[in-house]
VOGU-3710 file (C-alpha; in Angstrom, 3 decimals, decimal comma):
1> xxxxxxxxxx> 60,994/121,635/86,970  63,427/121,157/89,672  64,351/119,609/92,908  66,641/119,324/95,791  66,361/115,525/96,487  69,673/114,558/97,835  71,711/112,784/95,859  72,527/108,779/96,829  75,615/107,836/97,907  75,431/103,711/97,343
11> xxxxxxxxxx> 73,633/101,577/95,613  70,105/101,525/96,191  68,638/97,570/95,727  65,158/96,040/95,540  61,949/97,980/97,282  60,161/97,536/93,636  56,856/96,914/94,855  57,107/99,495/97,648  58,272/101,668/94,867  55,509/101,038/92,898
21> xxxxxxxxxx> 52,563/101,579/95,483  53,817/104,642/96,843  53,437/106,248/93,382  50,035/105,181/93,226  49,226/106,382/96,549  51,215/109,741/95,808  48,573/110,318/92,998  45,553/109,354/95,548  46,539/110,905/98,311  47,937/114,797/99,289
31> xxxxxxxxxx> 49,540/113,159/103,019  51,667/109,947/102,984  53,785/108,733/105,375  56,302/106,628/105,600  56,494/104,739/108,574  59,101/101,791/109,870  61,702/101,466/112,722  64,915/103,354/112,061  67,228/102,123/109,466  64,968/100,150/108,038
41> xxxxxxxxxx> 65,540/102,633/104,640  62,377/105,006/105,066  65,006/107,871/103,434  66,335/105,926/100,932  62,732/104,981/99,462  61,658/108,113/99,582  64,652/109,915/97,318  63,871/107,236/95,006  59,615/107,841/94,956  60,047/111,224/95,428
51> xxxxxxxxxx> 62,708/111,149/91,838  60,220/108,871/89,922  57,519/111,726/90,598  58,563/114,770/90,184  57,645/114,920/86,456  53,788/115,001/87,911  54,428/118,339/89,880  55,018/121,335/87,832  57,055/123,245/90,397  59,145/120,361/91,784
61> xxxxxxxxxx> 60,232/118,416/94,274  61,192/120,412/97,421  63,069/118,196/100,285  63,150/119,098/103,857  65,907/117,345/106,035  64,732/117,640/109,717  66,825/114,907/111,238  69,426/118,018/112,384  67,014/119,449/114,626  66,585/119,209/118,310
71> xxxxxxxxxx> 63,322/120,793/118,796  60,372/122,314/116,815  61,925/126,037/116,719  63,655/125,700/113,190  61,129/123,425/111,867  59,238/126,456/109,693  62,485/127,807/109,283  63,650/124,507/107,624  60,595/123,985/105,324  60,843/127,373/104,229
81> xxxxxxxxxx> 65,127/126,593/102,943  63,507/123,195/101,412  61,139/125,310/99,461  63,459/128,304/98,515  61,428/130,970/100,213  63,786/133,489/102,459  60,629/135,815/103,830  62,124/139,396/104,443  58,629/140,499/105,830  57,406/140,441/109,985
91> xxxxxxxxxx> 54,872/138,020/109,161  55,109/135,301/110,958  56,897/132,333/108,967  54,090/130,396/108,975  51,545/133,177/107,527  54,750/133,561/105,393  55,658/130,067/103,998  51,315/129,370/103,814  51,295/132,535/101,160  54,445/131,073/99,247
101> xxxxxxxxxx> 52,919/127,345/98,750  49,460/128,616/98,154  49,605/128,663/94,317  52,284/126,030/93,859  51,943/122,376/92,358  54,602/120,811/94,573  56,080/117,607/96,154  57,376/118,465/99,726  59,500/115,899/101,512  59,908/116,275/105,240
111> xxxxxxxxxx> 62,414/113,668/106,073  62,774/112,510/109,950  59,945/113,460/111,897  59,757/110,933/114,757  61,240/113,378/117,369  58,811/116,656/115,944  55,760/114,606/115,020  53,326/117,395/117,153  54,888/120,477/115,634  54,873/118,583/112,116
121> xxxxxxxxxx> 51,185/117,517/112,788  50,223/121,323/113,289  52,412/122,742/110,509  50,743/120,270/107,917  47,238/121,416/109,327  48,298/124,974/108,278  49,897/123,654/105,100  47,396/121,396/103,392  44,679/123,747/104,307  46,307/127,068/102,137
131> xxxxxxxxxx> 47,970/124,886/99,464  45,813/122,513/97,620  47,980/122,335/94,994  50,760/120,455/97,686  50,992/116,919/98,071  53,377/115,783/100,735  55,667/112,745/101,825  56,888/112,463/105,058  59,456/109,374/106,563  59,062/108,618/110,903
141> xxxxxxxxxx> 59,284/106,219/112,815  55,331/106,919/114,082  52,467/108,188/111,881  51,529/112,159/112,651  47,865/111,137/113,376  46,369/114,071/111,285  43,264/113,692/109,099  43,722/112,993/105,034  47,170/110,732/106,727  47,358/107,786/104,514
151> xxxxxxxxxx> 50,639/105,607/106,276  52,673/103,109/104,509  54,858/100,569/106,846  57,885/99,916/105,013  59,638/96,512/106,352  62,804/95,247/106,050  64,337/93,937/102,476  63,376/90,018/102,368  66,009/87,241/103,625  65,076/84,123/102,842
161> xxxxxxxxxx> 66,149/82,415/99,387  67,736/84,734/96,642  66,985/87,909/98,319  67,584/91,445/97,870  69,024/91,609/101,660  71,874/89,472/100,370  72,085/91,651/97,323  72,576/94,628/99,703  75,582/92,602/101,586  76,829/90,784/98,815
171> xxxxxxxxxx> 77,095/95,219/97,152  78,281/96,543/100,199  81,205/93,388/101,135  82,333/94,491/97,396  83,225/97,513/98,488  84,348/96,932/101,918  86,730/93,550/100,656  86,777/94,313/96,825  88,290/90,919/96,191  85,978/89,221/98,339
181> xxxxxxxxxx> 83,302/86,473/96,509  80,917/85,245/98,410  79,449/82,246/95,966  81,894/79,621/97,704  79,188/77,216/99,584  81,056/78,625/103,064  81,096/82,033/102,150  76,870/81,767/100,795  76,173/79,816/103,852  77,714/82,866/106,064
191> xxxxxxxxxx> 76,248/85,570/104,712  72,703/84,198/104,458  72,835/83,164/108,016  74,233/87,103/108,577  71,260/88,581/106,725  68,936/86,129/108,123  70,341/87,114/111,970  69,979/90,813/111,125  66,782/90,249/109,723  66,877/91,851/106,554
201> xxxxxxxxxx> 67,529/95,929/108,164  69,470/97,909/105,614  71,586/100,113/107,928  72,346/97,008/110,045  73,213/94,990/107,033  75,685/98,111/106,025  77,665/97,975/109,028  77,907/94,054/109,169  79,193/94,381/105,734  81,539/97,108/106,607
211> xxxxxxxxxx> 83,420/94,837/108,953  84,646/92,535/105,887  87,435/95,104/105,505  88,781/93,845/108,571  87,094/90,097/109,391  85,918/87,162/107,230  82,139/86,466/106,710  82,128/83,332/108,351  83,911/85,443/111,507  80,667/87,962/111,403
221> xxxxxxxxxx> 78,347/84,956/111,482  79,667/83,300/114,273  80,308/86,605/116,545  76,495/87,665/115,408  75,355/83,848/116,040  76,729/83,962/119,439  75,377/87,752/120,127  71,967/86,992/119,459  72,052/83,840/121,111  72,771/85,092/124,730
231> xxxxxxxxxx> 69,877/87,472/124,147  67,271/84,538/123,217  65,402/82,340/125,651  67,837/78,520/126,264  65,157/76,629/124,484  66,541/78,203/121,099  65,973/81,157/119,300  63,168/83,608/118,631  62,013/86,329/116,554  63,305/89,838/118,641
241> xxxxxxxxxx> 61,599/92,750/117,867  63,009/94,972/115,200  63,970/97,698/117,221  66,206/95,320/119,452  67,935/93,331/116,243  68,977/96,968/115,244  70,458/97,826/118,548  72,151/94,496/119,348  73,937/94,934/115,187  74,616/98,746/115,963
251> xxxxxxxxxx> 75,943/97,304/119,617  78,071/94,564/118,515  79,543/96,846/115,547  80,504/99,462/118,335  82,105/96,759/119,992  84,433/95,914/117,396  85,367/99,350/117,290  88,810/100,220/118,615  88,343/102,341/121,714  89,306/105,807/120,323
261> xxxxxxxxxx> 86,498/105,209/117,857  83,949/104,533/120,389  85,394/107,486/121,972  84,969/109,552/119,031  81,680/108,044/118,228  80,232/109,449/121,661  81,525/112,601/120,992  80,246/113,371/117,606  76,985/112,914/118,678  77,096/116,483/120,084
271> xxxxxxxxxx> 76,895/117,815/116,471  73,080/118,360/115,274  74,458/118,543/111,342  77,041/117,811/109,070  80,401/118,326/110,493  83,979/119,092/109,034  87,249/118,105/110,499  88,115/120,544/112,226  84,683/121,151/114,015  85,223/117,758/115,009
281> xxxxxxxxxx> 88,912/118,079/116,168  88,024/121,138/117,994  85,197/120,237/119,800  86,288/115,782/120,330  89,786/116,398/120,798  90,964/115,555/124,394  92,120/112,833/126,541  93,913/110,194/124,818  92,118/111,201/121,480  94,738/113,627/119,977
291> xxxxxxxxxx> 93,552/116,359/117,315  95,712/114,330/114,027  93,861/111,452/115,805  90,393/112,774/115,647  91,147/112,803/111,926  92,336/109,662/111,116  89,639/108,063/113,277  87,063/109,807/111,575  88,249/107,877/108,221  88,261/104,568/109,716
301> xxxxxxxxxx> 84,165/105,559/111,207  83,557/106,362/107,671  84,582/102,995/106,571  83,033/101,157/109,038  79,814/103,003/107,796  79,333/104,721/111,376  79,859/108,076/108,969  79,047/108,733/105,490  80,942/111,299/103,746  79,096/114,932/102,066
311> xxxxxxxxxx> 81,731/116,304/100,193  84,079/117,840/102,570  82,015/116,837/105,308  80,429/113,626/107,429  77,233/113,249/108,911  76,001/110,743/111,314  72,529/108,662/111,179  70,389/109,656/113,663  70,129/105,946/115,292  74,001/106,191/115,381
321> xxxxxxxxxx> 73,898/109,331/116,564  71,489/108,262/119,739  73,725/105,140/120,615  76,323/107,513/120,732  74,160/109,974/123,096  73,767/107,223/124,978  77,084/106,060/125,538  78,185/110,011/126,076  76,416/109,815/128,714  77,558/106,762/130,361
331> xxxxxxxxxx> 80,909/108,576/129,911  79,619/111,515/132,008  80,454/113,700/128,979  77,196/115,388/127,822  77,662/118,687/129,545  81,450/119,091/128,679  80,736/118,030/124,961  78,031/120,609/125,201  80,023/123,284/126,872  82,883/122,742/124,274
341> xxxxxxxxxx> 80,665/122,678/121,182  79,010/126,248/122,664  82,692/127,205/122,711  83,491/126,408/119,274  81,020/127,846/117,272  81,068/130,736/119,879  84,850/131,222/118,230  83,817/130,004/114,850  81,525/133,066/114,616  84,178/135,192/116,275
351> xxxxxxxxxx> 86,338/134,078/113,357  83,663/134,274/110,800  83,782/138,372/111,867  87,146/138,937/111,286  86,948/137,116/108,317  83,869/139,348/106,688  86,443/141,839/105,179  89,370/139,455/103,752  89,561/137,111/100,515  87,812/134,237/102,647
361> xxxxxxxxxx> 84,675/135,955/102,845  82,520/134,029/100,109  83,905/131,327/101,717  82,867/132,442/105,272  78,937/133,167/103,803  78,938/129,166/102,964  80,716/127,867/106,033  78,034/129,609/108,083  75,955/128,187/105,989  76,893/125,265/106,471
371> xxxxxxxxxx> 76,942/125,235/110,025  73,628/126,885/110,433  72,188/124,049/112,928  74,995/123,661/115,353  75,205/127,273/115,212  71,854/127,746/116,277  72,759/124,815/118,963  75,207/126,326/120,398  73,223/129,544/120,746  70,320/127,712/122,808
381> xxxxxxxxxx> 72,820/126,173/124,879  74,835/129,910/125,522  71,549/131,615/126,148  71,452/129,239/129,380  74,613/129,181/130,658  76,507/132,233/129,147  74,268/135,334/127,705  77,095/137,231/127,333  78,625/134,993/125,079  75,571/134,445/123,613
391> xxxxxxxxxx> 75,170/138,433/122,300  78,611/137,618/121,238  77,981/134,837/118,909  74,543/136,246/117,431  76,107/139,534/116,668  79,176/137,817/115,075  76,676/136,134/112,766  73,849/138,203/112,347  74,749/139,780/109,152  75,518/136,882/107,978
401> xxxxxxxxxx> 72,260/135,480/108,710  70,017/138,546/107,756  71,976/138,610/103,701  71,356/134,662/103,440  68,321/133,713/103,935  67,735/133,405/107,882  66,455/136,614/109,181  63,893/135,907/111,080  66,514/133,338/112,809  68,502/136,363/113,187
411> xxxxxxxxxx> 65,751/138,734/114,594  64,646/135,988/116,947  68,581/135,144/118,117  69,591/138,112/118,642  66,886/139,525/120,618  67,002/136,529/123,139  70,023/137,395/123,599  69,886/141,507/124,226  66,942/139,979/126,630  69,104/137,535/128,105
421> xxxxxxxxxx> 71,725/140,259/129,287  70,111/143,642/129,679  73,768/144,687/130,570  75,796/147,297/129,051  79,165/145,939/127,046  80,720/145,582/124,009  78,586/142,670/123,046  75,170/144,001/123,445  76,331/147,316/121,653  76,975/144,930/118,772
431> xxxxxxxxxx> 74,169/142,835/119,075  71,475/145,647/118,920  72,912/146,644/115,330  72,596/143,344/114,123  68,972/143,076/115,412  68,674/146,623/113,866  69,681/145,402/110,540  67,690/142,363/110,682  64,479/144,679/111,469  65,989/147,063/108,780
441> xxxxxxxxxx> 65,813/144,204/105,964  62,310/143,381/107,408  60,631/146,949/106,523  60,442/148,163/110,042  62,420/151,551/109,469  61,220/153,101/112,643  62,554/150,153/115,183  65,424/149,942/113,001  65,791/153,986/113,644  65,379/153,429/117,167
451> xxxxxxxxxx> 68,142/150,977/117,680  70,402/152,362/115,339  70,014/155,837/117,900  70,269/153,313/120,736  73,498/151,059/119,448  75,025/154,855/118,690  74,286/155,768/122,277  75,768/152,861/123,528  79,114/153,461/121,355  79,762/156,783/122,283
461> xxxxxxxxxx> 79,523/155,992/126,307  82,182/153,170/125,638  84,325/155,291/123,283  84,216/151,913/121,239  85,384/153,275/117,230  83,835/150,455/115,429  80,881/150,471/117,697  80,151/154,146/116,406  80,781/153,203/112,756  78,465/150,327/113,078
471> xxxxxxxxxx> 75,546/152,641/114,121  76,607/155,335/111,656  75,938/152,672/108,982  72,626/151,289/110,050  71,044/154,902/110,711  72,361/155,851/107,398  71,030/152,860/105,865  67,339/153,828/107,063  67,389/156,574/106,394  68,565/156,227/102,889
481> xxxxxxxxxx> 66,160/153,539/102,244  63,601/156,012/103,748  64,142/158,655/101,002  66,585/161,057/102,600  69,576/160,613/101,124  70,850/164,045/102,594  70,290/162,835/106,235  72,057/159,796/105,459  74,919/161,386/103,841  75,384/163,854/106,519
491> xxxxxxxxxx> 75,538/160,894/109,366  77,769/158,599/107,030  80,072/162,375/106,665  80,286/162,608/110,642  80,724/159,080/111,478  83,799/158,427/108,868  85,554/161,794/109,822  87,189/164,327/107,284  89,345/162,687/104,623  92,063/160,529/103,820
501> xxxxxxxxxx> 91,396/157,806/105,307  91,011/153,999/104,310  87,930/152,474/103,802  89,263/148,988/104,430  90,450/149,993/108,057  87,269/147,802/109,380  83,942/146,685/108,361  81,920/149,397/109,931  84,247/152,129/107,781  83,762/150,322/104,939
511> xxxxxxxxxx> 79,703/150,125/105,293  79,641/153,749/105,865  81,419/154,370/102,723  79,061/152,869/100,538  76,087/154,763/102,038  78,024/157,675/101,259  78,346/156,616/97,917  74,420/155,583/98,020  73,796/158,758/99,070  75,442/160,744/96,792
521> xxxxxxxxxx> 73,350/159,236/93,925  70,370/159,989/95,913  71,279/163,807/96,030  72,561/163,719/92,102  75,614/164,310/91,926  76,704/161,322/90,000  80,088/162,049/88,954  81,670/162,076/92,377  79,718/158,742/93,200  80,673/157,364/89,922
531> xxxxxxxxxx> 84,186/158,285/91,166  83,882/157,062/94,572  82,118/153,938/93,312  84,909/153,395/90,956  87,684/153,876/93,322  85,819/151,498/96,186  85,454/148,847/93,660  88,822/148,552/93,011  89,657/147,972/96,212  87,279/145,874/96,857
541> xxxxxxxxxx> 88,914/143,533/93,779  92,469/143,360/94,948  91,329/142,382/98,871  88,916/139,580/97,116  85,990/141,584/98,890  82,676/140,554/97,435  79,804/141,912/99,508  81,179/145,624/99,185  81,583/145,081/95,496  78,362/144,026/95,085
551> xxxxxxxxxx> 76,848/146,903/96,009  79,623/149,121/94,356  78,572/147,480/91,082  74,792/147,801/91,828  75,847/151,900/92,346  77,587/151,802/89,296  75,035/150,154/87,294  72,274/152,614/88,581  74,496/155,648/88,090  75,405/154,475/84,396
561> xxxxxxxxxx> 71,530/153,621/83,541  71,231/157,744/85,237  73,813/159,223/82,921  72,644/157,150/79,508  74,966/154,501/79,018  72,637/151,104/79,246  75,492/148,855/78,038  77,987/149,699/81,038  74,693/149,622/83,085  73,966/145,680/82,016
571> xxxxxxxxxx> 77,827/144,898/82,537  77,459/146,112/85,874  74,504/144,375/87,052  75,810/141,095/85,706  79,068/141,601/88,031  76,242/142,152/90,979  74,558/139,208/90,089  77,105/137,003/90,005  78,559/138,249/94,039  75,636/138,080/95,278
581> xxxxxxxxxx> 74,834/134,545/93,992  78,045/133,261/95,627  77,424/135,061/98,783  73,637/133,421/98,883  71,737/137,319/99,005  68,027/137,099/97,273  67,591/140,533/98,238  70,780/141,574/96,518  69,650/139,398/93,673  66,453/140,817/93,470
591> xxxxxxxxxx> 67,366/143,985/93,142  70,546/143,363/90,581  67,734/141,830/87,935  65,479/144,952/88,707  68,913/146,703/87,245  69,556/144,373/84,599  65,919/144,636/83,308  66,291/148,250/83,188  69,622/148,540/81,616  68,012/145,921/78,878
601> xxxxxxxxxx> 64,748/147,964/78,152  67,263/150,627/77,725  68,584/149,724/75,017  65,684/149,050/73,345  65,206/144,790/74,097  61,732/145,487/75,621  60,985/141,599/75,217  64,452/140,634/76,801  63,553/143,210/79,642  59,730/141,580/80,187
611> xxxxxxxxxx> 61,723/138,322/80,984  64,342/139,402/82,936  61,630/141,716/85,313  59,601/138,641/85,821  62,745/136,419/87,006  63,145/139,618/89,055  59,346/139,384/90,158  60,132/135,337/91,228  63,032/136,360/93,779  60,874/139,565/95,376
621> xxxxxxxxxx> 57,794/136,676/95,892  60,719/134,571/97,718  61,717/137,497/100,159  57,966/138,024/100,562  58,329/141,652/99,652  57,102/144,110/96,713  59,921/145,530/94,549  62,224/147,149/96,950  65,142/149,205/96,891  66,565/153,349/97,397
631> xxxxxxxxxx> 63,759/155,600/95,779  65,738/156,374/92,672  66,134/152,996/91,598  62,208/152,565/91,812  61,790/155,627/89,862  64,341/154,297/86,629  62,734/150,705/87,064  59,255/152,101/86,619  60,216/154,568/83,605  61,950/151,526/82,088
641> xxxxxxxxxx> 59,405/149,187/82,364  57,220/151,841/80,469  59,524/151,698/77,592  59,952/148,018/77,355  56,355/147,780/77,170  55,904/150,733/74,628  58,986/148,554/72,430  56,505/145,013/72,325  53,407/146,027/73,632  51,469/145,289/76,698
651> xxxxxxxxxx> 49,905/141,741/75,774  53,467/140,705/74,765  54,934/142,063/77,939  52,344/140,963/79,751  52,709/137,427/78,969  56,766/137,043/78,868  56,229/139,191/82,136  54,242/135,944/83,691  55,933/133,690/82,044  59,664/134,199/83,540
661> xxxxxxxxxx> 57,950/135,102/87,008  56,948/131,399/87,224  60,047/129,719/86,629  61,889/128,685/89,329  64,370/131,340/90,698  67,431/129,399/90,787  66,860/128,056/87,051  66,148/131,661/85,794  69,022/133,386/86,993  71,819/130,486/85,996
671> xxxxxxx> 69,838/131,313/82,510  70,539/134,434/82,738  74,101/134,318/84,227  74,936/132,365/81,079  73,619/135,292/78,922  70,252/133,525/77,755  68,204/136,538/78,203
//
């Protein structure tokens, strides 16, 4: 069993009886939601119930964060990362992720759906409907209205006597004035009247306490006191609504802000996601806030709890994040911040590119990665106000997309934007490969023919080099997966030109080589691809090159199960696996454990192989295809699986077959990385 709750940052304090009835109702009821005004801790409570049940649902907890998104188009696409399903099919991802949950016994989070409560409302429909075996827990500010909906209101954390609200400040002034104490009668008096002012709201009682680095508590008191006094009625105070107590603490903590952090707070609300440093310098630099000021103000937001810190990166709370909208707009900013954000990820794929073929590239796979929702931001906003730009950007990242995970992202991206600018240029010749090899990686081979003949078209009329290289790889590529290995080493032949030359002069050259290589084990002659193989690898090795050497090692590894030598075989498939679990490829995993299994049952392990075949079977369910690959490697994985199953016999088989094909993907193949076969 396994999960992808997020792990907590702080402290977590109180919510015990909260705690407590949401596991009862999670063990009534297949649709809970959380409900409450923001910051109030709906996410927090959640991790926790979500942790203290998984051991009741067989195949995990699966968490969806959908705060990052603007509008419903990546919601599917979301649910479907959460649950670890990367559909290579043209189903629709709905049909898609419906067929994935059907037979699972699973907890699904979706966390933040105030702002997509209709699309969420119709999605769950779909959902509980196919998957009875799902139970799910949502957190929004509103209930989804759907039938089976059973909503819990979670309130603030009490504030009166000893109460866990003061617990919270009393935690959080610890580590925002370590040497702080706040038993002195002054101190206790403060910071009960603080918690009794904020009224007991955990995010509001985070930045109140963040402000001890800087004030005393009996300072906060009175500048809250008098706050909250000028909003109440002369005859004395009243009870505000929650929703205003939160704005008035989130106000009066952006007011003791120095201005170049309310600066940068406005501006960092442009970001949908996470965010690194130099996103942030690039896209909120300007003015009087400097780049080297960007950074150092983004520490002092952190400690003032505006930010919290992911690793290497910072993320904003959505009720931050919309006081910041707000006040972007009072600065008559939106459109520039837009405009600039479009910009930078517009370079940052242009960047990712040139960086496919050099010692970053692994690293490149998870920075796009990373990035995935401002990248798909900034698309929206270029497919409005600059399509060319727009073909640009998809094309940069298309491959990228289409190896990891978000194809039909890809598909979808790329053909808005070949729709958006029915032009001819550079951009759009680019752009219809990478739609080709999205459709390519789907199963459509004749489309995928089509615009490989079309992108090749287009290359020649521009006399664009790489453009012709790019379309000699994707015909090649169909037609190899097609079963005629001949016609696709006879296109690779024309495109690369007679010999010397270096494969590592550009991407496209380098793609063609290995479906010359792919080829040439098609049409059996082994040795030369062997040699080829060999001699590509190498290369690959000393320019840190992984996605190339992947598929070098997947050659090698078919070409040494071919010629009879199933321990070089299982070496190379390891090598595959490995590459293509730091680049983030299920397909390429997929088929590397097809290899593995084969090389295995090879040597005569048939249990071993039954095992590692199902873990294979687990990652074909998650690209939502059958067993997949060139026709020869279908033909060695079938005559292998006969063998394995001759060694133990077909009950035995059967049933370590099933066995490893319901484990969770991810847990099987770090099993088998480690050598547990």
């Amino acid at each position: 069993m396994a999960s992808n709750i997020p792990e907590e940052s702080t402290s977590f304090v109180g919510r015990q009886a909260e705690l407590w009835r949401i596991d009862n109702e999670l063990t009534e009821h297949r649709l809970i939601t959380l409900t409450g005004p923001g910051g109030v801790g709906k996410t927090r409570i959640a991790m926790r119930a979500a942790r203290a049940a998984a051991v009741r649902f067989p195949d995990g907890v699966c968490w969806a964060d959908l705060w990052p998104l603007q509008g419903d188009g990546l919601l599917v696409a979301s649910v479907c990362d959460a649950v670890g399903l990367a559909d290579h099919t043209a189903r629709t991802p709905v049909a898609a992720l419906c067929e994935w949950l059907a037979d699972k016994r699973l907890l699904l989070v979706l966390d933040s759906c105030e702002h997509l409560v209709d699309a969420c409302r119709d999605l769950l429909g779909d959902l509980l409907t196919a998957a009875p075996g799902v139970t799910v827990l949502v957190t929004s500010r509103q209930p989804l209205d759907i039938v089976g909906e059973w909503t819990t209101e979670i309130g603030p954390l009490p504030y009166t006597g000893d109460n866990d609200a003061l617990a919270l400040f009393t935690q959080r002034a610890g580590t925002a004035a370590p040497g702080l104490r706040l038993t002195t009668p002054l101190h206790a008096q403060a910071a009960a009247v603080i918690c009794r002012r904020l009224e007991g709201i955990p995010l509001a009682l985070e930045l109140a306490g963040a402000q001890l680095a800087h004030s005393s508590v009996e300072r906060i008191a009175e500048r809250l006191t008098s706050r909250f006094d000028t909003l109440d009625p002369a005859d004395g105070p009243v009870r505000l609504p929650r929703h205003r107590t939160l704005r008035c603490a989130i106000g009066w903590s952006h007011e003791l802000c120095a201005p170049l952090e309310r600066l940068l707070w406005a501006r960092l609300s442009v970001f949908r996601g996470t965010f690194d440093e130099e996103s942030a310098s690039a896209v909120c630099a300007g003015g009087p806030l400097t780049g080297p000021e960007v950074r150092s103000t983004l520490a002092a937001l952190a400690a003032k709890s505006v930010l919290t810190r992911e690793g290497t990166r910072f993320r904003m709370l959505d009720t931050l994040r919309e006081y910041g909208r707000m006040w972007l707009a009072e600065l008559d900013e939106v459109t520039a911040l837009a405009d600039r954000h479009a910009a930078h990820f517009a370079d940052f794929g242009r960047r990712a590119e040139l960086g496919w073929l050099g010692p970053e590239q692994v690293s490149w796979y998870r920075r796009v990665a990373d990035a995935h929702v401002d990248l798909c931001t900034a698309l929206d906003h270029l497919l409005v106000t600059d399509p060319d730009r727009a073909q640009q950007l998809s094309a940069s990242i298309g491959l990228f997309w289409s190896c990891c995970g978000h194809l039909h992202e890809a598909r979808e991206y790329v053909a808005r934007a070949l729709a958006a600018q029915p032009e001819p240029s550079p951009a759009r010749t680019r752009a219809l490969w990478a739609l080709g090899v999205a459709v390519l990686l789907q199963g459509d081979l004749a489309l995928a023919d089509a615009l490989g003949l079309e992108c090749a078209r287009a290359a020649r009329a521009s006399d664009d080099a790489e453009a012709v290289l790019a379309a000699g790889y994707l015909i090649g590529l169909t037609h190899l997966i097609a079963g005629r290995p001949m016609s696709a080493h006879t296109v690779a032949e024309q495109v690369l030109g007679p010999p010397p030359y270096d494969p590592f002069d550009s991407p496209g050259r380098l793609r063609c080589q290995l479906v010359q290589i792919f080829a040439l084990t098609g049409l059996g002659e082994l040795a030369r691809a062997r040699a080829e193989a060999t001699a590509l690898r190498r290369g690959c090795v000393e320019r840190g090159e992984y996605w190339t050497r992947s598929y070098t090692d997947y050659q090698l590894s078919l070409i040494s199960l071919l010629q009879g030598r199933p321990e070089e075989s299982a070496e190379h498939a390891r090598a595959m696996l490995s590459a293509k679990q730091g680049i983030g490829d299920k397909f390429g995993i997929a088929l590397g454990l097809d290899l593995l299994a084969a090389a295995v049952a090879a040597q005569g392990d048939g249990a071993a192989a039954a095992r590692v075949y199902g873990s294979g079977q687990a990652i074909w369910r998650t690209v939502g295809h059958p067993q997949r690959g060139t026709p020869e490697l279908r033909a060695v994985r079938e005559q292998c699986e006969q063998r394995a199953r001759a060694a133990i016999g077909d009950q035995a088989y059967t049933e370590l077959f099933h066995r490893a094909s319901e484990e969770r993907p991810g847990t099987s193949l770090a099993r088998i990385l480690a050598g547990d076969l």
